[in-house]
Each structure stands twice: as C-alpha cells, then as structure tokens.
Jmol script that loads the backbone (N, CA, C; Angstrom):
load data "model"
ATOM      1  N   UNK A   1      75.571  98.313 176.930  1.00  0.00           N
ATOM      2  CA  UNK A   1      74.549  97.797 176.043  1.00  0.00           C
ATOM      3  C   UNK A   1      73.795  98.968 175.407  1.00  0.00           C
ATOM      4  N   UNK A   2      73.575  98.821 174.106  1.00  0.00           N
ATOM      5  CA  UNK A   2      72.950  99.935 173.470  1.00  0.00           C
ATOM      6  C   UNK A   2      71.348  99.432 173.549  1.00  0.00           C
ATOM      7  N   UNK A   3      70.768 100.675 174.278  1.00  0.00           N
ATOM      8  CA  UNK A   3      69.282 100.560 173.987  1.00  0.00           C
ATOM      9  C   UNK A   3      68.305 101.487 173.255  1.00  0.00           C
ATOM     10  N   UNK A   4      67.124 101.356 173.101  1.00  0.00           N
ATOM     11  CA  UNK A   4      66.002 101.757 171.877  1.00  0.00           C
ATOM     12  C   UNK A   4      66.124 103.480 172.247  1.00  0.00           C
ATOM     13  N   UNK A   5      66.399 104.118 173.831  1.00  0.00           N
ATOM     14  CA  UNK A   5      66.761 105.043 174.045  1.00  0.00           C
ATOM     15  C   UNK A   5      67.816 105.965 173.477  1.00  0.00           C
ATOM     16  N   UNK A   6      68.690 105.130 174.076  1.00  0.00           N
ATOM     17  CA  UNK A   6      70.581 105.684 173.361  1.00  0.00           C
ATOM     18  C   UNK A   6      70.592 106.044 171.955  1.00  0.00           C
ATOM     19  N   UNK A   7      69.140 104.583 171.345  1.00  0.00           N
ATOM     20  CA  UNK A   7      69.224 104.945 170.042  1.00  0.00           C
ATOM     21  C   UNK A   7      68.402 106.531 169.128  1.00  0.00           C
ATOM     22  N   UNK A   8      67.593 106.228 169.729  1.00  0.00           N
ATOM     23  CA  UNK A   8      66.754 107.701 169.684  1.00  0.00           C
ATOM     24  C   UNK A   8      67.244 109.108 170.076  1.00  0.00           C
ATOM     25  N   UNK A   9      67.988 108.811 171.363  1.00  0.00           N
ATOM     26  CA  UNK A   9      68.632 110.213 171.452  1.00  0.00           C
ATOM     27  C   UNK A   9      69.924 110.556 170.445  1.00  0.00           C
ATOM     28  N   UNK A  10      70.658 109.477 169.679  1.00  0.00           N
ATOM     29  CA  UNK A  10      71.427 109.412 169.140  1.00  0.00           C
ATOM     30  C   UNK A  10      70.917 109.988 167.998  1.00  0.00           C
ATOM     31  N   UNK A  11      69.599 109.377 167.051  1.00  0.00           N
ATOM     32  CA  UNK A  11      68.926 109.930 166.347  1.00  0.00           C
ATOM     33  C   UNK A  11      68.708 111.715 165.972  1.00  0.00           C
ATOM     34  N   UNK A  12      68.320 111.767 167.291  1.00  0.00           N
ATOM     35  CA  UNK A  12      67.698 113.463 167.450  1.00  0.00           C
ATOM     36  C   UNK A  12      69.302 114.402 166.824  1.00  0.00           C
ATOM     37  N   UNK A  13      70.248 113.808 167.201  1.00  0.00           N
ATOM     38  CA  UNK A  13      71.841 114.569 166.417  1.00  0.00           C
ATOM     39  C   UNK A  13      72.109 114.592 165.169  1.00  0.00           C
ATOM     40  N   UNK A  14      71.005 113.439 164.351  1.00  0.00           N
ATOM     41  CA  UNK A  14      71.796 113.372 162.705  1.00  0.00           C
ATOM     42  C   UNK A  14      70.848 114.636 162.520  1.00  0.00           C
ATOM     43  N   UNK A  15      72.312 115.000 161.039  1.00  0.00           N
ATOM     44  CA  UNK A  15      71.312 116.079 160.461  1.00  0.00           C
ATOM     45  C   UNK A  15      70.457 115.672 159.512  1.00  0.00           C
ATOM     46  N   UNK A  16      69.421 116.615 159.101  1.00  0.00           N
ATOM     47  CA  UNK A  16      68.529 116.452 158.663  1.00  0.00           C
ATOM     48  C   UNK A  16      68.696 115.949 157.040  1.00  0.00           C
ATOM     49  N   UNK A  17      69.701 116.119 156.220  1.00  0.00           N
ATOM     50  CA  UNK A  17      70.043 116.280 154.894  1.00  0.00           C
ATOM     51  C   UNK A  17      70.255 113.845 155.180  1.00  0.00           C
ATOM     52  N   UNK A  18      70.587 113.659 156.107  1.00  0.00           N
ATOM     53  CA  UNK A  18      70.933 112.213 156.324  1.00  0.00           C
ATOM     54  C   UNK A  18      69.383 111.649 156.936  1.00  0.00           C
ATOM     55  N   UNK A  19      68.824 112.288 157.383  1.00  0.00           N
ATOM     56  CA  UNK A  19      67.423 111.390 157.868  1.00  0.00           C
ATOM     57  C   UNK A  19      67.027 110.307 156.965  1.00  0.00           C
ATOM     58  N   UNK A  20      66.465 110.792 155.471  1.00  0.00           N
ATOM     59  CA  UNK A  20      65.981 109.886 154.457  1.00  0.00           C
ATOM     60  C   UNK A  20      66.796 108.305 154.507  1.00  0.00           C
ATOM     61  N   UNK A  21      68.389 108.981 154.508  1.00  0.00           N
ATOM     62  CA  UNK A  21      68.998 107.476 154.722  1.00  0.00           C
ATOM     63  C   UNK A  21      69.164 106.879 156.109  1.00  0.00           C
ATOM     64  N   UNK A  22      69.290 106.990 156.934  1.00  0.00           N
ATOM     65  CA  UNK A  22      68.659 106.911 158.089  1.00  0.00           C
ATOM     66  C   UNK A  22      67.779 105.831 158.710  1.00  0.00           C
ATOM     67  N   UNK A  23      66.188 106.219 157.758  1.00  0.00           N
ATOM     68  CA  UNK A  23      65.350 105.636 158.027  1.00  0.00           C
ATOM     69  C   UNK A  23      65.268 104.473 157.044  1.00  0.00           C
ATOM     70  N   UNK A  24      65.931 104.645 155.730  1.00  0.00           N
ATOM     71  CA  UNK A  24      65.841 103.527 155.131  1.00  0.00           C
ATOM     72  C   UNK A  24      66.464 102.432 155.753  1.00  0.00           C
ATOM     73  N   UNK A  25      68.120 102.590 156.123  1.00  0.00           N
ATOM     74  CA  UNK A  25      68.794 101.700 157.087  1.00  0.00           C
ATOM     75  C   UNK A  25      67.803 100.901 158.068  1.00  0.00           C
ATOM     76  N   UNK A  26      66.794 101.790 158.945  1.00  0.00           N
ATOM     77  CA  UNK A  26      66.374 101.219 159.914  1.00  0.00           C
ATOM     78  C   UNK A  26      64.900 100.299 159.689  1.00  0.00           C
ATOM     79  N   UNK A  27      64.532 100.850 157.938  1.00  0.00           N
ATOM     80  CA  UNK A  27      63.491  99.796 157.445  1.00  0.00           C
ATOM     81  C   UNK A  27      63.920  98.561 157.058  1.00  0.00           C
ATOM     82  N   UNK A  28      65.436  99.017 156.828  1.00  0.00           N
ATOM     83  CA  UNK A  28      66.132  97.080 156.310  1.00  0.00           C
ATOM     84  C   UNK A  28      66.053  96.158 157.548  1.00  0.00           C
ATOM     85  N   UNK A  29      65.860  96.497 158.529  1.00  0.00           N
ATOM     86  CA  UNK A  29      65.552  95.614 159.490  1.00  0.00           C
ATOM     87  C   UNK A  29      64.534  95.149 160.365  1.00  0.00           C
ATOM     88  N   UNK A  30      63.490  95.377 159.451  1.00  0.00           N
ATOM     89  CA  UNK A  30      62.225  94.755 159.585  1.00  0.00           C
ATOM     90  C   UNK A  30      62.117  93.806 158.907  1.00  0.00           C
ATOM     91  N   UNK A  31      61.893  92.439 159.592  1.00  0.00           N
ATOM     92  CA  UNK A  31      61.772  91.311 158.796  1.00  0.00           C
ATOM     93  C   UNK A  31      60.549  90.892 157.543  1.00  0.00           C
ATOM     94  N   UNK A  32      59.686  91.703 157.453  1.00  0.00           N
ATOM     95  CA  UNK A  32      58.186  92.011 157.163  1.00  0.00           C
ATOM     96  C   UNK A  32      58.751  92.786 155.739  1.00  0.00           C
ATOM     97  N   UNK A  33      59.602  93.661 155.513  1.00  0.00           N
ATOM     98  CA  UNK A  33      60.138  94.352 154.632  1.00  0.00           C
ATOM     99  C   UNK A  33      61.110  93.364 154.163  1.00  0.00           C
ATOM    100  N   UNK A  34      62.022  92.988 154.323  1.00  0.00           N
ATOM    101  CA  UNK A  34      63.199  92.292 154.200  1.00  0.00           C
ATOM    102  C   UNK A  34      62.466  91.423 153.329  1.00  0.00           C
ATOM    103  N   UNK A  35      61.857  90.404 153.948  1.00  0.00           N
ATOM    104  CA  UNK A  35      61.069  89.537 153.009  1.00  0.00           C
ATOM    105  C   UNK A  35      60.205  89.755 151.696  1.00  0.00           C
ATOM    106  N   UNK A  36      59.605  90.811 151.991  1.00  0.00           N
ATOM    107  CA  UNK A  36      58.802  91.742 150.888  1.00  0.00           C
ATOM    108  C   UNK A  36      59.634  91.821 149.397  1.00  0.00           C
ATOM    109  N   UNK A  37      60.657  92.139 150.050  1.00  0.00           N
ATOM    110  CA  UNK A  37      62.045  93.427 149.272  1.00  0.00           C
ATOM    111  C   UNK A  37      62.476  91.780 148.272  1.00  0.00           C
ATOM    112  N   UNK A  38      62.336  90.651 149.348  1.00  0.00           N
ATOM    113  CA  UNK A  38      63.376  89.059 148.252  1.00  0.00           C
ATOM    114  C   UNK A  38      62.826  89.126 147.620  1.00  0.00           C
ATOM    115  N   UNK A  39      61.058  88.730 147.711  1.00  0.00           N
ATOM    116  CA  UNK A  39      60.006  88.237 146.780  1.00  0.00           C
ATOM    117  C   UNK A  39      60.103  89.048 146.108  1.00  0.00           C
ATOM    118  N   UNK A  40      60.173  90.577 145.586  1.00  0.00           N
ATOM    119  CA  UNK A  40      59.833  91.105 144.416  1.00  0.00           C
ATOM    120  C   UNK A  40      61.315  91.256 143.443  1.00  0.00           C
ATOM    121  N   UNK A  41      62.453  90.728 144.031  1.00  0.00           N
ATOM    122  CA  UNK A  41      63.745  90.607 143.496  1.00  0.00           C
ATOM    123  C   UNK A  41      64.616  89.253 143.351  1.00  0.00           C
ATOM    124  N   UNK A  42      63.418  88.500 143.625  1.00  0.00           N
ATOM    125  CA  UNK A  42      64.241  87.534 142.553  1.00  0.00           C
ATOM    126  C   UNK A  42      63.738  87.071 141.172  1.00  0.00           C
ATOM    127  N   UNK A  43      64.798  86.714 140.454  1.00  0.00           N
ATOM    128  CA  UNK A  43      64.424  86.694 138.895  1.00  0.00           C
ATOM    129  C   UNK A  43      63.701  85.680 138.924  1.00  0.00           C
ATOM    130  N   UNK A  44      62.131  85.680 137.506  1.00  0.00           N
ATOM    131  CA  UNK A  44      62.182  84.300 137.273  1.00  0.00           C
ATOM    132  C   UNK A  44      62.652  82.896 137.213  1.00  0.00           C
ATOM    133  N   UNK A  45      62.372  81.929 137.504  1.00  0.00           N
ATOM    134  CA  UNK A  45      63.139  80.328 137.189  1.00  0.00           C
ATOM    135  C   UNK A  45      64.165  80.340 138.483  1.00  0.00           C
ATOM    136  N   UNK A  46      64.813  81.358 139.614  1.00  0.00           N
ATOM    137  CA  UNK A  46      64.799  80.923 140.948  1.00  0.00           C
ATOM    138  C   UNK A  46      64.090  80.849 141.861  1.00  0.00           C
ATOM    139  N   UNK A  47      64.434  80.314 142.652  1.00  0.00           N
ATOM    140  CA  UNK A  47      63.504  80.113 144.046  1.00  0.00           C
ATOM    141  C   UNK A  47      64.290  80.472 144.870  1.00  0.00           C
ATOM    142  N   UNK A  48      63.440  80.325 145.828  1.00  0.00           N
ATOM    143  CA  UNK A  48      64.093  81.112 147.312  1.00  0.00           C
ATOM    144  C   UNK A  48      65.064  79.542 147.672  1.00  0.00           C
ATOM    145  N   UNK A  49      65.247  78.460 147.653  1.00  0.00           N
ATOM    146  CA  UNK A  49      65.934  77.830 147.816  1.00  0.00           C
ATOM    147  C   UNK A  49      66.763  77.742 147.288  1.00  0.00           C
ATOM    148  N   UNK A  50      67.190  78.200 146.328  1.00  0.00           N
ATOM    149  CA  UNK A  50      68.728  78.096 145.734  1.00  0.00           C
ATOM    150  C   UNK A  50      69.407  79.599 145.958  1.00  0.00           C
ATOM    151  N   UNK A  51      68.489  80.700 146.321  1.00  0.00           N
ATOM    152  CA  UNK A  51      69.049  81.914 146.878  1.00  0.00           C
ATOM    153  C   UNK A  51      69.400  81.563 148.146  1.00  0.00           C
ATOM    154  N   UNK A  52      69.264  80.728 148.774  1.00  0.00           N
ATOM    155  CA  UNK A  52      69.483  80.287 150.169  1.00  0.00           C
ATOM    156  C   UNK A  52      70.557  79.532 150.246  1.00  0.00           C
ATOM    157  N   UNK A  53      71.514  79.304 149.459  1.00  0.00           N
ATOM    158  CA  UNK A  53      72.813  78.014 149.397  1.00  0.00           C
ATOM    159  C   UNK A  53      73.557  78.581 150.301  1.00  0.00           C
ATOM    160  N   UNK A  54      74.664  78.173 150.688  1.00  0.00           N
ATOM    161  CA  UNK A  54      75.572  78.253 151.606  1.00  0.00           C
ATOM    162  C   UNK A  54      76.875  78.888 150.727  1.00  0.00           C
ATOM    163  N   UNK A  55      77.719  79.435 151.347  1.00  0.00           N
ATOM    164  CA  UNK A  55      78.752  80.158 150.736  1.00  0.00           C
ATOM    165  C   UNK A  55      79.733  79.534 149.830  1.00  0.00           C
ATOM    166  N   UNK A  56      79.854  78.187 150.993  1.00  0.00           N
ATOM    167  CA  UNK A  56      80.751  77.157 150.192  1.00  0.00           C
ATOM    168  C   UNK A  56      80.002  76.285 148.825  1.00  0.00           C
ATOM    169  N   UNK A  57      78.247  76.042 148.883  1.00  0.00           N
ATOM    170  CA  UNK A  57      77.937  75.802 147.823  1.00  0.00           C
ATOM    171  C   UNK A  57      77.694  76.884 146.623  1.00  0.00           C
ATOM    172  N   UNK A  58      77.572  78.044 146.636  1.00  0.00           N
ATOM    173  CA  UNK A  58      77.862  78.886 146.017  1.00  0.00           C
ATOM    174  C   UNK A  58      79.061  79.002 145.301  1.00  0.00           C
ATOM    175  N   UNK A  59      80.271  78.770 145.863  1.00  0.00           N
ATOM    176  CA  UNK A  59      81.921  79.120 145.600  1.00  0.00           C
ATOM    177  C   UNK A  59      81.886  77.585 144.541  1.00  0.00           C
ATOM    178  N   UNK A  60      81.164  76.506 144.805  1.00  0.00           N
ATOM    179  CA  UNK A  60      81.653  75.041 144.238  1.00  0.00           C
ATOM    180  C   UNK A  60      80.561  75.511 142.592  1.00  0.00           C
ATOM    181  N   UNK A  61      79.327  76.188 142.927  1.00  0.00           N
ATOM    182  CA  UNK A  61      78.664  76.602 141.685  1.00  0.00           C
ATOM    183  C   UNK A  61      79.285  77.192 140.831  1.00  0.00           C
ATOM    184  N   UNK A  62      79.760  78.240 141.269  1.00  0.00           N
ATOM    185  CA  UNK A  62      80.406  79.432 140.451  1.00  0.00           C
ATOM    186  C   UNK A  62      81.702  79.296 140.081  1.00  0.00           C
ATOM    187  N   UNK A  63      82.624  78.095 140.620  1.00  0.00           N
ATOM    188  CA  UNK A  63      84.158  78.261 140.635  1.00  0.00           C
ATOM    189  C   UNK A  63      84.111  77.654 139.342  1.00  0.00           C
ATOM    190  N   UNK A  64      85.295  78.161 138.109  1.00  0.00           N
ATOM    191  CA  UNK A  64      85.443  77.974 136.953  1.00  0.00           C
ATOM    192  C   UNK A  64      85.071  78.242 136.014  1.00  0.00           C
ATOM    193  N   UNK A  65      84.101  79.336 136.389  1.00  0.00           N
ATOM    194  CA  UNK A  65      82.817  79.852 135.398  1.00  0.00           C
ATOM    195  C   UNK A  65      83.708  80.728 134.187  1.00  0.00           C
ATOM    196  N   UNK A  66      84.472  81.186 134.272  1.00  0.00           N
ATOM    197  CA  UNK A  66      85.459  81.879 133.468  1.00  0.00           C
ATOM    198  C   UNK A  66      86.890  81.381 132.513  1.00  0.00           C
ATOM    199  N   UNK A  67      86.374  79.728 132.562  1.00  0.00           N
ATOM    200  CA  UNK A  67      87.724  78.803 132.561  1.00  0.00           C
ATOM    201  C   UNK A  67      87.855  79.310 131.237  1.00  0.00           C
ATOM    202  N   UNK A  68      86.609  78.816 130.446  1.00  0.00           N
ATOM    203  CA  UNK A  68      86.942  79.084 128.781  1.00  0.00           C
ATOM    204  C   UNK A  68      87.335  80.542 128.594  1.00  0.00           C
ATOM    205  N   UNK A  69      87.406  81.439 129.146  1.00  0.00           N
ATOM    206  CA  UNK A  69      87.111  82.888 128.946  1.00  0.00           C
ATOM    207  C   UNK A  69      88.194  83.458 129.668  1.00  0.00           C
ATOM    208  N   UNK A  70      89.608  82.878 130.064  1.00  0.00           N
ATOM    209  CA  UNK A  70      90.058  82.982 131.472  1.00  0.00           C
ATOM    210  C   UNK A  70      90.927  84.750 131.216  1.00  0.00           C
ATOM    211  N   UNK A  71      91.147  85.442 132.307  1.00  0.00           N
ATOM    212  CA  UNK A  71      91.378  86.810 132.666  1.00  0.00           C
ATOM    213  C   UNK A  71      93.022  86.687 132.218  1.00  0.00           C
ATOM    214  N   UNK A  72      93.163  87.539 131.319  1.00  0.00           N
ATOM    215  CA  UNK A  72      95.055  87.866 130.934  1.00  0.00           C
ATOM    216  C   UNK A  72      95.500  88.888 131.024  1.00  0.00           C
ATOM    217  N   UNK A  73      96.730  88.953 131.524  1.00  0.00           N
ATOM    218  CA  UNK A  73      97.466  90.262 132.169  1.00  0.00           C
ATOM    219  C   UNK A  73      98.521  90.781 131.221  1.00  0.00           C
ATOM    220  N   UNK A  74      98.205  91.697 130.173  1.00  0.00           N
ATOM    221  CA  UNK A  74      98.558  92.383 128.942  1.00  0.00           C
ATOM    222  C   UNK A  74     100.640  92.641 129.310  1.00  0.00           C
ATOM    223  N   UNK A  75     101.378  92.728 128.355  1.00  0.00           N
ATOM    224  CA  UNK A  75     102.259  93.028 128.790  1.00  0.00           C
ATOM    225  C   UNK A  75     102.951  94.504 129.362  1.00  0.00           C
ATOM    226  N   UNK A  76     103.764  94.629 130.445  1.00  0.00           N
ATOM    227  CA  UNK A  76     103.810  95.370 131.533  1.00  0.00           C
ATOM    228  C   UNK A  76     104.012  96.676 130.265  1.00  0.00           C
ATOM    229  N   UNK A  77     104.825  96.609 129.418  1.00  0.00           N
ATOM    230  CA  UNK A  77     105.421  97.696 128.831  1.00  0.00           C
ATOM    231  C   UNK A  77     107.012  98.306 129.387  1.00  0.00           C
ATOM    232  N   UNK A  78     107.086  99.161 128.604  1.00  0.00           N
ATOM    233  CA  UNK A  78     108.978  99.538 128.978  1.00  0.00           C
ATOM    234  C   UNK A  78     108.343 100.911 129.141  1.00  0.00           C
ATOM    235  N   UNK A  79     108.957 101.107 129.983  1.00  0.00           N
ATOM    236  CA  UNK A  79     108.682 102.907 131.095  1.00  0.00           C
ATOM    237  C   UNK A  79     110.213 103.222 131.349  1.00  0.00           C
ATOM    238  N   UNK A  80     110.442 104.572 130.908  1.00  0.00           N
ATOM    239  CA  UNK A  80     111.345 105.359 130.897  1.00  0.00           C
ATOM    240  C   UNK A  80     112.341 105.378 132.675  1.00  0.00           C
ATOM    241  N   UNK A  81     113.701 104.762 132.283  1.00  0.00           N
ATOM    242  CA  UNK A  81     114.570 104.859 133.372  1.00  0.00           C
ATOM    243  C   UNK A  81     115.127 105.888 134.011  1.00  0.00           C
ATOM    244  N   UNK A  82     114.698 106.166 135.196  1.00  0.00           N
ATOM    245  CA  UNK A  82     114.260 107.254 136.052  1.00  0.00           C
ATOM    246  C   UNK A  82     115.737 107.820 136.850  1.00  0.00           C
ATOM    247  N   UNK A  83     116.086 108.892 137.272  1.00  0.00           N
ATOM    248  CA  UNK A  83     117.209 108.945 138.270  1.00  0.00           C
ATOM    249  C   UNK A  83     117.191 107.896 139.156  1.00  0.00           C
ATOM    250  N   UNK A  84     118.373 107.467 139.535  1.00  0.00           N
ATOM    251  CA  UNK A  84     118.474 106.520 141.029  1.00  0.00           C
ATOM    252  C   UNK A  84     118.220 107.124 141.993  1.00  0.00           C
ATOM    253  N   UNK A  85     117.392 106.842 142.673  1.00  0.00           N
ATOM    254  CA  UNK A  85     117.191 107.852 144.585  1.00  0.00           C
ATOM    255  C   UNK A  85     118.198 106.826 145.304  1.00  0.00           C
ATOM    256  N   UNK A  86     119.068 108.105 145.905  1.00  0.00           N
ATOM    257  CA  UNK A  86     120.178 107.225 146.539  1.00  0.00           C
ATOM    258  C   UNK A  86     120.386 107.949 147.950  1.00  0.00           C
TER     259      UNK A  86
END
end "model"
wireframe off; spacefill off
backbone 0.3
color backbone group
C-alpha cells in the first residue's frame, strides 16, 4: 500500500526542473480546486448538468454530427513498382 510517507520520500528524488509539474498534478486532486477549475470553464448556456451526462449519453448526442459533412478517403495514388524482396 502506498502511503503519504512513500509518497514524500518519493518526492524528495524528483528533480527540481519537474517540481512545478509535480505540484500542479498534486493540486488536481483537491476537490476544492477541481471544482473551482469547472466553474470558471464552462462556457456560457451550459450547466454543470449536462457536463455531467454519462458516456453513453454523450456518444447518442454527438453520434452523426458529421453525417452531412461525412470524412472521405482521397484516392490511394499509383507509387512506383519496387524490386521483389524474395
């Protein structure tokens, strides 16, 4: 089991040029921040309840969004016939 110790002495080894990121990592997991960090990033006209959907209602929102617009795969082209590796 990793504890607040292991973690600290683990700490004292990064180098110093990595601290800054480091400590940011370990501010993302303050719930006090975390929350802070939603409220000032979500756009107008959402709410925290529709940032909150579930993966599968997300996938049923978003699926087809590209129908009219849909992604095409240009033709391959002719590329020069190479020795046989035999």
């Amino acid at each position: 089991m990793i504890t607040k110790e292991l973690l600290k002495t683990e700490i004292d080894k990064v180098q110093n040029e990595y601290l800054e990121l480091l400590y940011k990592v370990i501010k993302a997991f303050e719930p006090s921040l975390k929350t802070e960090y939603l409220d000032k990033t979500i756009p107008k006209g959402i709410t925290k309840s529709n940032m909150e959907l579930s993966w599968h209602e997300f996938i049923k929102a978003t699926y087809g969004c590209l129908s009219n617009a849909p992604i095409e795969r240009a033709d391959q082209g002719k590329y020069e016939i190479r020795e046989v590796i035999g």
